[in-house]
C-alpha positions as CSV (number, residue, x, y, z in Angstrom):
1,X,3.0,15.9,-19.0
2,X,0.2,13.2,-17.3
3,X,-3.3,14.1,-18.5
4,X,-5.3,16.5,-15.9
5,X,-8.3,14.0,-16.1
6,X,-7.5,11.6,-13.6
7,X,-9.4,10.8,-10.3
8,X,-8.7,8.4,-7.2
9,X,-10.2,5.9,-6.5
10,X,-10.1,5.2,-3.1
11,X,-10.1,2.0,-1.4
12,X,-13.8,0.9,0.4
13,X,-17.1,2.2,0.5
14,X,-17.9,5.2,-1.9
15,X,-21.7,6.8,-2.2
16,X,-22.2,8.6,-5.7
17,X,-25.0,11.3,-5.1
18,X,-28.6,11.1,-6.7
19,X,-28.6,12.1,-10.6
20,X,-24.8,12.7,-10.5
21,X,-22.6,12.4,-13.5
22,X,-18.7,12.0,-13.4
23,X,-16.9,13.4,-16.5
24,X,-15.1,10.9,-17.9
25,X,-11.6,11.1,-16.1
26,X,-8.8,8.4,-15.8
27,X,-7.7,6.0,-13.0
28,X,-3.8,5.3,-13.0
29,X,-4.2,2.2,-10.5
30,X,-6.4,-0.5,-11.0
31,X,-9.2,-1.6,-9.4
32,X,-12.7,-3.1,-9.4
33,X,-16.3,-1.4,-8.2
34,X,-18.8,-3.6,-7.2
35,X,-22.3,-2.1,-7.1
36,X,-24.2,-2.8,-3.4
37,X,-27.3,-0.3,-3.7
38,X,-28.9,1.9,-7.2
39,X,-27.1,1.9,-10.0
40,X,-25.4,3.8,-12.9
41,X,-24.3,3.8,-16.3
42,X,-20.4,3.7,-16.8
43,X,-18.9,4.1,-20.4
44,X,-15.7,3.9,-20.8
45,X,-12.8,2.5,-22.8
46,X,-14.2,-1.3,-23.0
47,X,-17.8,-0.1,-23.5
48,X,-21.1,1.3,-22.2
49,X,-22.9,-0.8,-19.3
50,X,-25.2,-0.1,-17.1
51,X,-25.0,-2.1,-13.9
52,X,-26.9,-3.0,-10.9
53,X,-26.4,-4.2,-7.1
54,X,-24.0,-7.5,-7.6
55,X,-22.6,-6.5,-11.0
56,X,-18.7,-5.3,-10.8
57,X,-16.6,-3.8,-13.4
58,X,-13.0,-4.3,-13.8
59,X,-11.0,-1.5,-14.3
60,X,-6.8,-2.0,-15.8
61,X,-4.6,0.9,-15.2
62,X,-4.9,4.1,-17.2
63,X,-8.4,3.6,-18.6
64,X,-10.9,6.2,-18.6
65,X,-14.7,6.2,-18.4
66,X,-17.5,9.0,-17.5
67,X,-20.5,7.9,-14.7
68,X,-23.9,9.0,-15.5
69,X,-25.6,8.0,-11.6
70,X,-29.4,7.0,-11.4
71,X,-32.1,9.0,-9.1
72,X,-31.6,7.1,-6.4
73,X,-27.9,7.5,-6.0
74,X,-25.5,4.5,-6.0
75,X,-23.3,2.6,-3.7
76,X,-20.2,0.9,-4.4
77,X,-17.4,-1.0,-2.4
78,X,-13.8,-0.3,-4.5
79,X,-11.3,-3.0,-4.0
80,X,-7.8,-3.4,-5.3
81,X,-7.3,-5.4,-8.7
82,X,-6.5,-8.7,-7.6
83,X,-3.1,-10.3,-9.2
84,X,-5.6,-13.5,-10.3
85,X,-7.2,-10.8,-12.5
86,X,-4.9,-8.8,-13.8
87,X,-4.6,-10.0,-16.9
88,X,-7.9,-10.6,-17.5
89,X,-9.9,-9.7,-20.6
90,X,-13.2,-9.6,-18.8
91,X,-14.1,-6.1,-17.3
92,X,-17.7,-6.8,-16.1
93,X,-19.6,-9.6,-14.2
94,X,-21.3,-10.9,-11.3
95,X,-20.6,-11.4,-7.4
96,X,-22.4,-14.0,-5.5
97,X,-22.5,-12.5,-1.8
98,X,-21.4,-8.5,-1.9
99,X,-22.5,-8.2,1.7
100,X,-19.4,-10.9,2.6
101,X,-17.1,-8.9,0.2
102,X,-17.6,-5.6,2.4
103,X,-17.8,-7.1,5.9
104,X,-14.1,-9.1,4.6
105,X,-13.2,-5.5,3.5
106,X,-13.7,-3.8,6.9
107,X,-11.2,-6.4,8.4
108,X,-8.7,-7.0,5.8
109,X,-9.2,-5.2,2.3
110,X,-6.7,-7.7,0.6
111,X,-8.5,-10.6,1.7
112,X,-11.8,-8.6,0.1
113,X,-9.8,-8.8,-2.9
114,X,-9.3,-12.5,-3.0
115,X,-12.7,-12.8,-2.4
116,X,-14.2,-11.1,-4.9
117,X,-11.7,-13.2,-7.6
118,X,-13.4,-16.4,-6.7
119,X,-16.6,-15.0,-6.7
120,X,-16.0,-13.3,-9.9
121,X,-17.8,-14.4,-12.7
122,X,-17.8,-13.2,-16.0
123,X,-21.1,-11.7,-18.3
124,X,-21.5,-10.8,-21.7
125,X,-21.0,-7.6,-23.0
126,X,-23.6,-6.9,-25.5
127,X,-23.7,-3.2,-27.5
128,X,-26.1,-1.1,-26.7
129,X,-26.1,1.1,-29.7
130,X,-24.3,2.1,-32.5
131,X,-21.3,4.7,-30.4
132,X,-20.9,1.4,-29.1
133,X,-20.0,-0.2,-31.7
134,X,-18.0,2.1,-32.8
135,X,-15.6,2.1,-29.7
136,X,-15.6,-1.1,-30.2
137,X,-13.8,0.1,-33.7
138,X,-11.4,2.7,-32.5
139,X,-10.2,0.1,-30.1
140,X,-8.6,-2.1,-33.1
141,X,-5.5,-1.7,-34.4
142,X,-6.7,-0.6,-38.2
143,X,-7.2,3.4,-38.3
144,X,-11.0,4.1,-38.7
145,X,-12.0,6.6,-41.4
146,X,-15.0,8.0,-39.7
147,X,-17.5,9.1,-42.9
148,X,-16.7,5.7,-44.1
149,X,-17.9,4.0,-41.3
150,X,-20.8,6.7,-40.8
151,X,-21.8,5.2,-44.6
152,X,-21.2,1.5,-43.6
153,X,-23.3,1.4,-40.7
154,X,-26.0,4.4,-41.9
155,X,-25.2,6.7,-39.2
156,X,-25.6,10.4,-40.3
157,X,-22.0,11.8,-40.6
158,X,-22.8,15.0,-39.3
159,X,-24.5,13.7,-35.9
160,X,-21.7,11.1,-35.6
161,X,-19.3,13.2,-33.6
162,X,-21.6,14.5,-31.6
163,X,-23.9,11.8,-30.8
164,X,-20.5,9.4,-29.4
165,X,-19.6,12.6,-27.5
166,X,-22.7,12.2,-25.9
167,X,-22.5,8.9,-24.9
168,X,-18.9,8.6,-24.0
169,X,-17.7,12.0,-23.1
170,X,-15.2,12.8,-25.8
171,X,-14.4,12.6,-29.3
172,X,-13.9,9.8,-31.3
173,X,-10.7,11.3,-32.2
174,X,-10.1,11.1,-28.2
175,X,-11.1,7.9,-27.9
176,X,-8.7,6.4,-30.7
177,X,-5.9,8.5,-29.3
178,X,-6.4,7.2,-25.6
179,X,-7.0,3.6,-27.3
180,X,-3.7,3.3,-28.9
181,X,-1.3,5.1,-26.3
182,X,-3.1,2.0,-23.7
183,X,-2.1,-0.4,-26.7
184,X,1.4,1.0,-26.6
185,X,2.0,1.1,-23.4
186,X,0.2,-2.7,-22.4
187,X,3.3,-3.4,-25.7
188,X,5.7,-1.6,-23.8
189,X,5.4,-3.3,-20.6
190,X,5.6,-6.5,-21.8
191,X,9.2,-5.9,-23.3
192,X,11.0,-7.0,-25.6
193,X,9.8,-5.3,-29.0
194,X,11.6,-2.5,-30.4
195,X,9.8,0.7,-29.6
196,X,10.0,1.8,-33.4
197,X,8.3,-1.3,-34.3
198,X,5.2,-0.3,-31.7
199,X,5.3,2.8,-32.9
200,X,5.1,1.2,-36.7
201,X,2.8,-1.3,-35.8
202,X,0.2,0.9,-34.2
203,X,-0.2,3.1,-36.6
204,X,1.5,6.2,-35.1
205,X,3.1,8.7,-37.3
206,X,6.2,7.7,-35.5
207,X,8.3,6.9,-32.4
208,X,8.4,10.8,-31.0
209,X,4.2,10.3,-31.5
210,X,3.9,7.4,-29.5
211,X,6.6,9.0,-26.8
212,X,4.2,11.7,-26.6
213,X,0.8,9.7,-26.4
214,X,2.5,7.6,-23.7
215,X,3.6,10.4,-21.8
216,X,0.1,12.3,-22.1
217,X,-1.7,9.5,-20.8
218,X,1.0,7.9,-18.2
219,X,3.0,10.3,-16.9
220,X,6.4,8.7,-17.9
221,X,8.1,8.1,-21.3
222,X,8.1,4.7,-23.3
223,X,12.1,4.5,-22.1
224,X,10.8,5.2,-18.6
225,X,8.3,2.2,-18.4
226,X,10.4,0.0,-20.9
227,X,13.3,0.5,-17.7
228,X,11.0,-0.6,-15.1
229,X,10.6,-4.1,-16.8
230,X,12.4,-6.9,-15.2
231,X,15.0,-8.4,-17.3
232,X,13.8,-11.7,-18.6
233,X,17.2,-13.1,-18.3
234,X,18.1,-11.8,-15.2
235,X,14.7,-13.2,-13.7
236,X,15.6,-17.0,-15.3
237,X,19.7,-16.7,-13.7
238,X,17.6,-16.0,-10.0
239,X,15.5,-18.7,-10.7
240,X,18.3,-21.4,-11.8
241,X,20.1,-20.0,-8.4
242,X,17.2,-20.7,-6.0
243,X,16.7,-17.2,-5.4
């Protein structure tokens, strides 16, 4: 059964209210958000920013964040994920000329998307404190033993829970959870690799574990997505054929 956290995110121009925060919730399409008025602080699964007008974020499929609005409210102009970004590892940067980006996006919102991926350029994403740092860690591959880390990096174990709940709307024990059934499923997708060995190599107790963190998060089984990938070979015969 999908997770009951997810939200739309509809196509075009979308006003978030003065002072308003948005649990953190998950988007199954993706999509990018580039700030035109205010500002907010998003944190999510790639990290804790706070943008501005011209700044966008990239968001993949199936990633989650919380929205914590300033005073003044904050506008924003959604656009599909281009295909030229898709694969990108960047998920926040700069746009030259918003203003073109939504008067193209009243026309044509495809040609919008184009737009903004050669206007697009990349920033650094710099930590703003130390639950950053550590979602930075549950994003890895290697299990994180939290009083261990709480002693490695002189955070107070019993405010560590707590104080990452705080800043990115769930447990770390969440967080890992929803970091490694993406992982699995970005695996899955691909195709190829033998769901056991995912299941192995991501540190899930086993292959009915990761069924069940794919399906929580997804919607649709590790068989059901691993179907929906074209057949490699089949692709190469169309290709040698002129199709």
């Amino acid at each position: 059964m999908r997770s009951p956290n997810f939200a739309d995110a509809p196509l075009g121009l979308l006003d978030h209210h003065p002072n308003e925060l948005r649990a953190r919730h998950c988007h199954d399409d993706a999509f990018v958000a580039v700030v035109l008025e205010g500002g907010y602080q998003e944190a999510g699964d790639e990290g804790r920013f706070d943008v501005r007008p011209g700044d966008a974020l990239i968001h993949h499929p199936f990633e989650s964040h919380l929205d914590r609005v300033e005073a003044k409210g904050a506008r924003v102009l959604v656009l599909g994920l281009p295909a030229e970004l898709a694969a990108t590892s960047h998920v926040r940067g700069r746009v030259g000329d918003p203003d073109a980006l939504v008067r193209i996006a009243a026309r044509d919102p495809r040609a919008a998307a184009a737009a903004f991926a050669e206007q697009f350029v990349a920033t650094p994403v710099a930590a703003l404190d130390w639950p950053d740092l550590l979602a930075r860690d549950l994003c890895g591959h290697a299990p994180v033993r939290l009083g261990e880390w709480a002693e490695r990096t002189g955070v107070r174990a019993e405010t560590l829970s707590r104080g990452f709940r705080a800043a990115y709307g769930c447990t770390p024990k969440a967080f890992r959870a929803d970091a490694r059934a993406r992982a699995a499923l970005a695996a899955i997708r691909v195709g190829g690799e033998p769901l056991s060995d995912i299941a192995h190599r991501l540190h899930f107790t086993d292959q009915a574990h990761m069924t069940h963190a794919v399906a929580r998060l997804s919607g649709a089984t590790p068989g059901a997505w691993r179907r929906m990938v074209p057949d490699v070979k089949s692709i190469q015969d169309m290709a040698d054929l002129g199709v």
